[in-house]
PDB file with one MODEL, atoms N, CA, C and O in Angstrom:
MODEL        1
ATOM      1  N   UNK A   1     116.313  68.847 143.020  1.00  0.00           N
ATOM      2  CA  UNK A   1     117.345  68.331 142.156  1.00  0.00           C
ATOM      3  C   UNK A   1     118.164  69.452 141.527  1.00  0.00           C
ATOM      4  O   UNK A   1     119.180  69.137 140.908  1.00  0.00           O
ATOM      5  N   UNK A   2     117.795  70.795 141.636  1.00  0.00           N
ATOM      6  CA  UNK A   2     118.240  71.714 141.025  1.00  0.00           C
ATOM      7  C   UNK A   2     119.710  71.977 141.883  1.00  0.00           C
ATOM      8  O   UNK A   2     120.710  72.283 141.232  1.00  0.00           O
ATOM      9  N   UNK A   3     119.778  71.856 143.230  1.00  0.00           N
ATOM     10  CA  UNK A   3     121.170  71.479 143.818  1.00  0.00           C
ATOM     11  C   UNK A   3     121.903  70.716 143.285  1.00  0.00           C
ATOM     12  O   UNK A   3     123.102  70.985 143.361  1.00  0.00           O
ATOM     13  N   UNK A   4     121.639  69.919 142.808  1.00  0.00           N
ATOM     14  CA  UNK A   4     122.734  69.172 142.471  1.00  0.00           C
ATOM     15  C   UNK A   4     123.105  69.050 141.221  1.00  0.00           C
ATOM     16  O   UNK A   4     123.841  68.138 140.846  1.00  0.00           O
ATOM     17  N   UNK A   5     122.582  70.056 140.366  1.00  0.00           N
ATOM     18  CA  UNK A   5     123.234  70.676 139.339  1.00  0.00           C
ATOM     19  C   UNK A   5     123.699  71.983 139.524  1.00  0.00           C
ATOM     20  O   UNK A   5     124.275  72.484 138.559  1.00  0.00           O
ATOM     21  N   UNK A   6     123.631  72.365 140.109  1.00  0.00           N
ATOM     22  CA  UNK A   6     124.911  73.823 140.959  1.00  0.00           C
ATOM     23  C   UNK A   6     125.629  73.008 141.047  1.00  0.00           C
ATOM     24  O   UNK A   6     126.364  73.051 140.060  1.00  0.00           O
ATOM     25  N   UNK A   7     125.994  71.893 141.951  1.00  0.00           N
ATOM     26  CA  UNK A   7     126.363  71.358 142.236  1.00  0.00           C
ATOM     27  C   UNK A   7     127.786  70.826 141.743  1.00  0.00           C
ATOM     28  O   UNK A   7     128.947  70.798 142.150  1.00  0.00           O
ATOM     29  N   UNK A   8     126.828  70.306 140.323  1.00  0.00           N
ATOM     30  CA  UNK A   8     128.068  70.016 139.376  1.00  0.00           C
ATOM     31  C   UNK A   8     128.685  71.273 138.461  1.00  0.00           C
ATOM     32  O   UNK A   8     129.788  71.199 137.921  1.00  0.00           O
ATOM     33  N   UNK A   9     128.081  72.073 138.397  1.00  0.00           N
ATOM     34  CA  UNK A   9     128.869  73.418 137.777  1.00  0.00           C
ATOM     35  C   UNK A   9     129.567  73.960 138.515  1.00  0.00           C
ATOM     36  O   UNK A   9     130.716  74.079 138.091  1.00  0.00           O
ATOM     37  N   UNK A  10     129.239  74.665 140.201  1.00  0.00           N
ATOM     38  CA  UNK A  10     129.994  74.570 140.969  1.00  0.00           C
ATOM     39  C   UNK A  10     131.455  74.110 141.079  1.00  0.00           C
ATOM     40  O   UNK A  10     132.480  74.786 140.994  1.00  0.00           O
ATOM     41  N   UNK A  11     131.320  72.981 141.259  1.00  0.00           N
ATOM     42  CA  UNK A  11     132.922  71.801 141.079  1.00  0.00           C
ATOM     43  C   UNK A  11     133.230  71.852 139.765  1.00  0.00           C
ATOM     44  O   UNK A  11     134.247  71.158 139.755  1.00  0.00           O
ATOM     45  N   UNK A  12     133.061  72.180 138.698  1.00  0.00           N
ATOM     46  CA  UNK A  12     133.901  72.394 137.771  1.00  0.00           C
ATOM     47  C   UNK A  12     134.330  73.430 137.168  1.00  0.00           C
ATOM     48  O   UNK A  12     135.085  73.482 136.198  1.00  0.00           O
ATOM     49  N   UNK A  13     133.544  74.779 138.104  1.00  0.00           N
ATOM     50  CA  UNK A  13     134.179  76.273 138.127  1.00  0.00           C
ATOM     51  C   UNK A  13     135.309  75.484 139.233  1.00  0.00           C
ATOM     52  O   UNK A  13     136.395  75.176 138.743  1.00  0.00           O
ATOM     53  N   UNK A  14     135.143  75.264 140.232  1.00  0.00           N
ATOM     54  CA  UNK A  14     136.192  75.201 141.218  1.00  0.00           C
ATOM     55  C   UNK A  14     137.447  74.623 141.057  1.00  0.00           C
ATOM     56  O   UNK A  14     138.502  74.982 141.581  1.00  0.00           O
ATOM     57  N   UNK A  15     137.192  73.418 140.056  1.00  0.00           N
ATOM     58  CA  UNK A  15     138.369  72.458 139.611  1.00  0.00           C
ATOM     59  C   UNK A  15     139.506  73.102 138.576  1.00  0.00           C
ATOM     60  O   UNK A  15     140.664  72.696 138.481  1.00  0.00           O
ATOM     61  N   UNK A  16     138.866  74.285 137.763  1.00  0.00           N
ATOM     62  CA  UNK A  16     139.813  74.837 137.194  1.00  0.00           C
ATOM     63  C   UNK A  16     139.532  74.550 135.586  1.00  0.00           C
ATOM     64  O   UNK A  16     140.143  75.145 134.698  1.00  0.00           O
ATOM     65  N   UNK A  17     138.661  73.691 135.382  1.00  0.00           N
ATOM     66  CA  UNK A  17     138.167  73.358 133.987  1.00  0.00           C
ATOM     67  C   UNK A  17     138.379  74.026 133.320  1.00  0.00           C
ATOM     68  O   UNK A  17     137.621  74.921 133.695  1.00  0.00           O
ATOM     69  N   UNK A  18     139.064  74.554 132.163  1.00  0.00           N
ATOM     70  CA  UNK A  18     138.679  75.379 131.389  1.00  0.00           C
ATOM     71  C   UNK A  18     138.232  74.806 130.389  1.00  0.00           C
ATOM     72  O   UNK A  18     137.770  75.563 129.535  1.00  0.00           O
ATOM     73  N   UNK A  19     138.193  73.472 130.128  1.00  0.00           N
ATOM     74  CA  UNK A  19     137.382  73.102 128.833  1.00  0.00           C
ATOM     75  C   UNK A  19     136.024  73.871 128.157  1.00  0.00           C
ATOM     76  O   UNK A  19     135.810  75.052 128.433  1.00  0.00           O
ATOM     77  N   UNK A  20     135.099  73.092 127.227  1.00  0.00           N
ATOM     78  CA  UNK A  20     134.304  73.661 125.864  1.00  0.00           C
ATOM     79  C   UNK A  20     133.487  73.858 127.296  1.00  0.00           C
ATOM     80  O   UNK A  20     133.466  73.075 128.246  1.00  0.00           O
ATOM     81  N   UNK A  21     132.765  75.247 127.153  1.00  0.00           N
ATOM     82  CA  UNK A  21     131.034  75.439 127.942  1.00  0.00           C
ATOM     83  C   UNK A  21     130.667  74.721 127.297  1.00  0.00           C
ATOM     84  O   UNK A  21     130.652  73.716 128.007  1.00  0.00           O
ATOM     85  N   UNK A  22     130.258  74.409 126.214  1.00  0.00           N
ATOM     86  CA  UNK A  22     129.043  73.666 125.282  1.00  0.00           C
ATOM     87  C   UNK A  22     129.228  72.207 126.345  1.00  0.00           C
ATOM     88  O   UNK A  22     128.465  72.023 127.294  1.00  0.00           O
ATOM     89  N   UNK A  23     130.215  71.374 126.039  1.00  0.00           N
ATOM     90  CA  UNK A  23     130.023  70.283 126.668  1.00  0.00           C
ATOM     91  C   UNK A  23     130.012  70.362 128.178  1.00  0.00           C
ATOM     92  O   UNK A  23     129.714  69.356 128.823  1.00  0.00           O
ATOM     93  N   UNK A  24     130.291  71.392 128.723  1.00  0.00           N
ATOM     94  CA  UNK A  24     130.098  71.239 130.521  1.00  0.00           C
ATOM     95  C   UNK A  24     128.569  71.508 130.615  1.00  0.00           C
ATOM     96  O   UNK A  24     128.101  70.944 131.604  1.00  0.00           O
ATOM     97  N   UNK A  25     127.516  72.293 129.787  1.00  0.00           N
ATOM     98  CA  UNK A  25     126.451  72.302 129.827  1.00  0.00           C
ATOM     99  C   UNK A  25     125.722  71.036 129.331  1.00  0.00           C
ATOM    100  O   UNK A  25     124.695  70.620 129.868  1.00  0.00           O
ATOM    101  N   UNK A  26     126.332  70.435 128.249  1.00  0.00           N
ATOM    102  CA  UNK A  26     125.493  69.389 127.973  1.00  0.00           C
ATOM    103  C   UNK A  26     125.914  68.229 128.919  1.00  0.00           C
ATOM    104  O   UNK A  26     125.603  67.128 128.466  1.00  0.00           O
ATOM    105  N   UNK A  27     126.334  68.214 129.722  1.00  0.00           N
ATOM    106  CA  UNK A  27     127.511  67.089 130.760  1.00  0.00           C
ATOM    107  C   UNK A  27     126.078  67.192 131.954  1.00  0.00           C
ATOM    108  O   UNK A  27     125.460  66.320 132.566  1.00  0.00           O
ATOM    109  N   UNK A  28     125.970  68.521 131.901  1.00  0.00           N
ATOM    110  CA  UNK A  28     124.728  69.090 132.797  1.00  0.00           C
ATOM    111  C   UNK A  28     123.326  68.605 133.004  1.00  0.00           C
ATOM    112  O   UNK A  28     122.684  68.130 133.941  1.00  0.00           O
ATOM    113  N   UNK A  29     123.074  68.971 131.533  1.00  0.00           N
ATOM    114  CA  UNK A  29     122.048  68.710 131.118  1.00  0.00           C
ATOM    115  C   UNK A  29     121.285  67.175 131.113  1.00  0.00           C
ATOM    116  O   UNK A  29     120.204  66.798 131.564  1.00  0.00           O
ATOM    117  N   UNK A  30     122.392  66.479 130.377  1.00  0.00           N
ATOM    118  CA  UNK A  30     122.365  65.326 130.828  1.00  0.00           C
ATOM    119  C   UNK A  30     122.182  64.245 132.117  1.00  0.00           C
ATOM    120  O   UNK A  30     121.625  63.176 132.366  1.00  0.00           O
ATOM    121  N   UNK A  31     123.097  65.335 132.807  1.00  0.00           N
ATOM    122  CA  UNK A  31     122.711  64.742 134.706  1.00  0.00           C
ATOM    123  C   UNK A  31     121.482  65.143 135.120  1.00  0.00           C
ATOM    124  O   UNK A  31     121.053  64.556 136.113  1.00  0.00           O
ATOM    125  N   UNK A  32     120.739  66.052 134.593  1.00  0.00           N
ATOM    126  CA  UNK A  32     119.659  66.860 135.168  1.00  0.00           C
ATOM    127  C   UNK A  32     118.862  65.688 134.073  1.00  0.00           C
ATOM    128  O   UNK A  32     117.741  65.540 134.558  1.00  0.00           O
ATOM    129  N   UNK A  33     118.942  65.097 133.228  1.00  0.00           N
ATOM    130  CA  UNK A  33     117.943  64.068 132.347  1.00  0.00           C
ATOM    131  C   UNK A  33     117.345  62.954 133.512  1.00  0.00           C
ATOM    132  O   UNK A  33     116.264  62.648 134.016  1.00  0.00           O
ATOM    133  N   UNK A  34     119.029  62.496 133.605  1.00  0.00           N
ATOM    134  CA  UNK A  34     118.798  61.481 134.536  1.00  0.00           C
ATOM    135  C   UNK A  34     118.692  62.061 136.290  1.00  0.00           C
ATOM    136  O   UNK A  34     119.162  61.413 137.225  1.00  0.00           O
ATOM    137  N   UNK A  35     118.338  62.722 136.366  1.00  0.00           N
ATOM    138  CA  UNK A  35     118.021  63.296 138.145  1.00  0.00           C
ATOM    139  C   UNK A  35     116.121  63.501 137.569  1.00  0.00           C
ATOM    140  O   UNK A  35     115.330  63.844 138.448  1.00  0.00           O
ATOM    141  N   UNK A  36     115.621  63.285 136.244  1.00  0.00           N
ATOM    142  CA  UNK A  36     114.477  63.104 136.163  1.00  0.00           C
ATOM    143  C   UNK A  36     113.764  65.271 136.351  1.00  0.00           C
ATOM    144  O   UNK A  36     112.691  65.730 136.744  1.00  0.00           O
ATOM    145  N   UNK A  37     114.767  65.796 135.945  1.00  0.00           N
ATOM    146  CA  UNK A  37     114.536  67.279 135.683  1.00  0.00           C
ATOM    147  C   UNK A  37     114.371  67.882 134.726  1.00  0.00           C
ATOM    148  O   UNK A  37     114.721  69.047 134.538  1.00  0.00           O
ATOM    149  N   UNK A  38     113.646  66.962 133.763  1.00  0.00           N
ATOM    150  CA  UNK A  38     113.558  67.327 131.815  1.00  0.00           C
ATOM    151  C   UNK A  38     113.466  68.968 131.486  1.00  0.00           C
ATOM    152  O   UNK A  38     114.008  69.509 130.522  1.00  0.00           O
ATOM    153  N   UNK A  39     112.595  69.687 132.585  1.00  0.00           N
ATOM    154  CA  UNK A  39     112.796  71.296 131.742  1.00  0.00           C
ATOM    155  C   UNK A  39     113.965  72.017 132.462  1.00  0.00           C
ATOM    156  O   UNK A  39     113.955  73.215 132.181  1.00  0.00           O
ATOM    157  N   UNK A  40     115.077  71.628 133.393  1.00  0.00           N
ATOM    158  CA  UNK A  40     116.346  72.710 133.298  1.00  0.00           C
ATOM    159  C   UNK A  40     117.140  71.669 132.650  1.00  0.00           C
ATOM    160  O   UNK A  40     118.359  71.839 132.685  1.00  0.00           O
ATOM    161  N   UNK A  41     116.538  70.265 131.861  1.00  0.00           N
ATOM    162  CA  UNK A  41     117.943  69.668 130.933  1.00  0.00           C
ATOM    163  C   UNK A  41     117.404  70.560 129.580  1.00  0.00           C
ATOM    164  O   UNK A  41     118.165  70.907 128.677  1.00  0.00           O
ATOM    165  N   UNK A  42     116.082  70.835 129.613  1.00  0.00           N
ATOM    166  CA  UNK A  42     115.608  71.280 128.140  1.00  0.00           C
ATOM    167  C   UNK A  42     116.114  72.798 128.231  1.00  0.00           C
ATOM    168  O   UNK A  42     116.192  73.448 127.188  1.00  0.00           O
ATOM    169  N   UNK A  43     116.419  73.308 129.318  1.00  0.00           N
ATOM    170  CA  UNK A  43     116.726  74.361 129.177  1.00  0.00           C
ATOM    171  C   UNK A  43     117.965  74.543 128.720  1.00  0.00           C
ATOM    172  O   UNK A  43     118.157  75.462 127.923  1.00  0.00           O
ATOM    173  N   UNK A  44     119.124  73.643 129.165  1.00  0.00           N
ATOM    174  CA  UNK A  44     120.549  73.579 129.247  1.00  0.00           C
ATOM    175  C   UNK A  44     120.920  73.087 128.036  1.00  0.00           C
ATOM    176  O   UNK A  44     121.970  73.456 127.509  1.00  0.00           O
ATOM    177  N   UNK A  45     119.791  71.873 127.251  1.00  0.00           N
ATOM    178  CA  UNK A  45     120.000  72.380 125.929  1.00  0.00           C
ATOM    179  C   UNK A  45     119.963  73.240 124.724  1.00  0.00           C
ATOM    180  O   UNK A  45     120.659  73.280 123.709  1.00  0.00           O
ATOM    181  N   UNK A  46     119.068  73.831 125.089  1.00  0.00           N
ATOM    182  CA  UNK A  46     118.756  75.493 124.442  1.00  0.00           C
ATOM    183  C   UNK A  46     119.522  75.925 124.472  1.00  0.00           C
ATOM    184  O   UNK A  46     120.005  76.406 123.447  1.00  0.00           O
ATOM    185  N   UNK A  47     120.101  76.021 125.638  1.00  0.00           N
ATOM    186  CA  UNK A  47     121.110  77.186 126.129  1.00  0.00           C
ATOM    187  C   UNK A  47     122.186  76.539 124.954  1.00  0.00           C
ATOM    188  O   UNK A  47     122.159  76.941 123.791  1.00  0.00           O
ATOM    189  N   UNK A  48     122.833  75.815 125.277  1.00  0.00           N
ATOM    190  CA  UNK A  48     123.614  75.163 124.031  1.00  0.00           C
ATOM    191  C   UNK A  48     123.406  75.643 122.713  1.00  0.00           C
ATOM    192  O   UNK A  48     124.170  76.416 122.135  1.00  0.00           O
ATOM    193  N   UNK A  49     122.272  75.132 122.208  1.00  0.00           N
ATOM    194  CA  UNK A  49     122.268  75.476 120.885  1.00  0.00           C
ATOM    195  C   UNK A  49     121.854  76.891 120.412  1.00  0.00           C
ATOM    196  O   UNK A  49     122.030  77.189 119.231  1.00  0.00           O
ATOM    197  N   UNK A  50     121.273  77.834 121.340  1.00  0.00           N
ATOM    198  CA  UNK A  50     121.638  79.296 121.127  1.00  0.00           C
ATOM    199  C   UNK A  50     123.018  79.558 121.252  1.00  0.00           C
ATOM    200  O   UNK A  50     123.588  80.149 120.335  1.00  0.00           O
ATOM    201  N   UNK A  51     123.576  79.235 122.160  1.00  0.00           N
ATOM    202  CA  UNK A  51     125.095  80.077 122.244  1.00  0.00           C
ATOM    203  C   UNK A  51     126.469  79.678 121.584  1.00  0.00           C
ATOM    204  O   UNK A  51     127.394  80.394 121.202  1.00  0.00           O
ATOM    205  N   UNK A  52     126.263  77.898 121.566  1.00  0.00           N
ATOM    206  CA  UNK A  52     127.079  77.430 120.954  1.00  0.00           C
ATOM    207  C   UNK A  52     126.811  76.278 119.561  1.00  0.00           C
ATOM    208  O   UNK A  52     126.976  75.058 119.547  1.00  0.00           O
ATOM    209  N   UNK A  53     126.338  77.211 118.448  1.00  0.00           N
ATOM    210  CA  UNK A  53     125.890  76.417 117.784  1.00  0.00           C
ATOM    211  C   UNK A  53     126.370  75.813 117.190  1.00  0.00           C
ATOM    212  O   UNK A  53     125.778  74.828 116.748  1.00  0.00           O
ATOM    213  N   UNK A  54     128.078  76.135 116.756  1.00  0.00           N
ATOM    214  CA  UNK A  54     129.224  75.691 116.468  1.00  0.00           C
ATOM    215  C   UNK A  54     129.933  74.491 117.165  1.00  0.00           C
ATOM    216  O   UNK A  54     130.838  73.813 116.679  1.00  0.00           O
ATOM    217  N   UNK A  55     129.367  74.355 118.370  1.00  0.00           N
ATOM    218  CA  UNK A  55     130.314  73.427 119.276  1.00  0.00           C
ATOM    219  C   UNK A  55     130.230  71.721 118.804  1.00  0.00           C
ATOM    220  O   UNK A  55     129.495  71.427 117.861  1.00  0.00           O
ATOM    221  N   UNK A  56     130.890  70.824 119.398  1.00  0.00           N
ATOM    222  CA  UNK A  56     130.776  69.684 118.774  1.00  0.00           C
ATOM    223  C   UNK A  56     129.520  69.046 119.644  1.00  0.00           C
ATOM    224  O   UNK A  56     129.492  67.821 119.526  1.00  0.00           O
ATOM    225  N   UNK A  57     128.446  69.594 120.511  1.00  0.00           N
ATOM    226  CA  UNK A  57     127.893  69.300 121.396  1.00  0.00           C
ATOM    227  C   UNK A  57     125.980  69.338 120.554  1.00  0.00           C
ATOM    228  O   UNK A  57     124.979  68.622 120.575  1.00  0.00           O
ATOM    229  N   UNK A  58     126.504  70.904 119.794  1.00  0.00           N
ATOM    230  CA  UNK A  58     125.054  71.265 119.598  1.00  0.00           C
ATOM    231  C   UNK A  58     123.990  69.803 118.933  1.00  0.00           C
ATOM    232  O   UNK A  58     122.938  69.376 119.408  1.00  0.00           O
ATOM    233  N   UNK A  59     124.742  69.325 117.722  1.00  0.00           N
ATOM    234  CA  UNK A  59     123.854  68.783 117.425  1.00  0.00           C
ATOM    235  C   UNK A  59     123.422  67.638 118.133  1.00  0.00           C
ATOM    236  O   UNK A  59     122.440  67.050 117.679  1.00  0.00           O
ATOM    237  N   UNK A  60     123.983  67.194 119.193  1.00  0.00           N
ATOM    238  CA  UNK A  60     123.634  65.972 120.187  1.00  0.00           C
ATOM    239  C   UNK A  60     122.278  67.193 121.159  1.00  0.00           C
ATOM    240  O   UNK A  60     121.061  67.010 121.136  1.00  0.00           O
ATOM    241  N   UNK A  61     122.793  68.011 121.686  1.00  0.00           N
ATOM    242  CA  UNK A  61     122.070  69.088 122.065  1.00  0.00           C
ATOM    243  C   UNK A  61     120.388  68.905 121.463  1.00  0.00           C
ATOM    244  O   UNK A  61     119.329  68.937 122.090  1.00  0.00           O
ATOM    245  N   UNK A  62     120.612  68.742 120.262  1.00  0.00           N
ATOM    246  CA  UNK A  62     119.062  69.340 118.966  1.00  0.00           C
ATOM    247  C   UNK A  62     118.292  68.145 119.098  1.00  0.00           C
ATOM    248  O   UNK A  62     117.064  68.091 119.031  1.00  0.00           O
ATOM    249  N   UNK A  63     119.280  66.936 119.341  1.00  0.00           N
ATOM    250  CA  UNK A  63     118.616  65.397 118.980  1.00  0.00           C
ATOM    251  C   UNK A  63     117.899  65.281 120.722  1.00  0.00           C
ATOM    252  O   UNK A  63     117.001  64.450 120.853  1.00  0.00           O
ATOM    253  N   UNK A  64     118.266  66.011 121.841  1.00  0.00           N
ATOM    254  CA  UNK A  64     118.143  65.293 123.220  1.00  0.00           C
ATOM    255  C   UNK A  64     116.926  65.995 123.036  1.00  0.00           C
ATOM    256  O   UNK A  64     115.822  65.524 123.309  1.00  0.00           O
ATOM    257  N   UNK A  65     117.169  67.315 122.495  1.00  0.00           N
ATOM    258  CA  UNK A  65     115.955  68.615 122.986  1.00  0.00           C
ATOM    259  C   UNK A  65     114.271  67.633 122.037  1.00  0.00           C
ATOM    260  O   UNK A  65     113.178  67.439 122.568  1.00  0.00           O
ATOM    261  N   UNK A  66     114.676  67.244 120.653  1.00  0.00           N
ATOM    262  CA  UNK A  66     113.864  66.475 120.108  1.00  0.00           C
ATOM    263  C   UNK A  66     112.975  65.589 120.421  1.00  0.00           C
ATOM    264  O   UNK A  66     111.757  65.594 120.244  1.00  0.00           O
ATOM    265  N   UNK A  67     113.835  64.635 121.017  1.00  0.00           N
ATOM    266  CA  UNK A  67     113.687  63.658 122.171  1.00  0.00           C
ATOM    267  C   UNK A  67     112.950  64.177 123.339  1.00  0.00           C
ATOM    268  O   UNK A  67     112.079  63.355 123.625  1.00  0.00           O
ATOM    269  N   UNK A  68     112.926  65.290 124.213  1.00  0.00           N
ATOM    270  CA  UNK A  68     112.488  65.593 125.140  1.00  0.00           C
ATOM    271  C   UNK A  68     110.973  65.997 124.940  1.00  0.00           C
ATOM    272  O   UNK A  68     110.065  65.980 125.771  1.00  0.00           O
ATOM    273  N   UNK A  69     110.951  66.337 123.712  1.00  0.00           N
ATOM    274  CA  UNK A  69     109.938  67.507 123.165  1.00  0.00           C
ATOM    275  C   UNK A  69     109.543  68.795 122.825  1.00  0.00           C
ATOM    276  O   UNK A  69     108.448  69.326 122.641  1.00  0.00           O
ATOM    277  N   UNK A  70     110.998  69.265 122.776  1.00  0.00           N
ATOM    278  CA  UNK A  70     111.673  71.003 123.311  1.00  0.00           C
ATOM    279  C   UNK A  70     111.819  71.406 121.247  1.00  0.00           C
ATOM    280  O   UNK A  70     111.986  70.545 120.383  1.00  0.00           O
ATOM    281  N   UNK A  71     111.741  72.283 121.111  1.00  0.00           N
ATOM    282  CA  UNK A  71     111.628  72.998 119.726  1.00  0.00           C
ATOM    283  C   UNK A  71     111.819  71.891 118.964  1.00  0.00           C
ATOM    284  O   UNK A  71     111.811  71.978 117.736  1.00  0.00           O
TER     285      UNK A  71
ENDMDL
END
């Protein structure tokens, strides 16, 4: 399942996105929830809330990681 989260980062380096990282990771993370991959979504939320703790993402980020069982 880890393909197919390249997958989707991939295509949205390619598409030209320049939108928030915070939400293309949590967009991620989220697909990797539901592809049933809880530690690279727990990772992708970390990653979030270390780097972007400011973003409008983190605290959805804190509540998934909660939820998962992650810090």
């Amino acid at each position: 399942m880890k393909r197919a989260g390249l997958a989707v980062l991939l295509l949205a380096a390619l598409c030209g996105c320049a939108g928030d990282k915070g939400k293309e990771l949590f967009d991620t993370a989220q697909f990797e929830e539901k592809q049933n991959n809880r530690e690279h979504a727990k990772q992708l939320y970390q990653e979030i809330v270390a780097k972007y703790p400011d973003s409008p993402v983190a605290k959805q980020a804190q509540e998934r990681l909660a939820a998962l069982g992650g810090r």
